[in-house]
N, C-alpha and C positions, 0 to 999 in steps of 0.2 A: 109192308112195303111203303114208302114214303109216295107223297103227293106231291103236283107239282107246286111251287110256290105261286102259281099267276094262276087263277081261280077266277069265275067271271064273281063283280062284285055288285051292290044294289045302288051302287051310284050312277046318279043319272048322265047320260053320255054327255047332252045338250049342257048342261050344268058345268062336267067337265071343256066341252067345245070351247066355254063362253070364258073359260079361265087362259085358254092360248095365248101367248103375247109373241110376236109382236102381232096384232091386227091383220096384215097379211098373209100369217102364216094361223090365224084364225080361220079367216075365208076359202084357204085354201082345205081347210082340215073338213070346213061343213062342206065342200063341195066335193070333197071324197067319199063324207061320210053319203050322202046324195045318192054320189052315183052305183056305192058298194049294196047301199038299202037298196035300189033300185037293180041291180044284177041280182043279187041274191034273193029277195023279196022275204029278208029277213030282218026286224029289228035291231039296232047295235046295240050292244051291249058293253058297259066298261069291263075289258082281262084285268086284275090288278088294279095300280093306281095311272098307266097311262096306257094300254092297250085296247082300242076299242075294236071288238070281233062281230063277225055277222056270222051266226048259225055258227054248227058245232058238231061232233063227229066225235065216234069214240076209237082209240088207236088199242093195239097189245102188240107189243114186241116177244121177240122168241124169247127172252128174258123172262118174260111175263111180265115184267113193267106193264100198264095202262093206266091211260087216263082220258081226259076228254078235252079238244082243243077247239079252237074256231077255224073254218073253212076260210074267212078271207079278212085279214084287217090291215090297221095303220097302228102307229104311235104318232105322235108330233114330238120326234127327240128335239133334247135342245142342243143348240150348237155348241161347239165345241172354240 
């Protein structure tokens, strides 16, 4: 059975934060990530290359599909 493609990875969140542009939409990203560390009382961790999740959970569908997600995150998509 296949996996999902967005996997948490060992890059560092803050490292990611600090690459955000524009600067506004920087600050706003540490201040999510903040308040989510602070609700969950869990580390964030980068999904992939732009999802950062706090904590994590495992799912199975009647398929039997499973795999393991995060309980709460963001992205900082870019505009379109």
């Amino acid at each position: 059975m296949s996996q999902n493609k967005t996997q948490p990875s060992k890059v560092d969140v803050k490292t990611f934060l600090l690459s955000v542009r524009p600067e506004e939409k920087q600050q706003d990203c540490f201040t999510l990530y903040s308040l989510m560390k602070n609700s969950t009382e869990k580390k964030g961790i980068l999904w992939g290359e732009s999802i950062v999740g706090f904590g994590s959970y495992r799912y199975k569908y009647k398929s039997g599909r499973e795999g393991n997600w995060f309980l709460i995150g963001f992205s900082p998509r870019k505009t379109t």
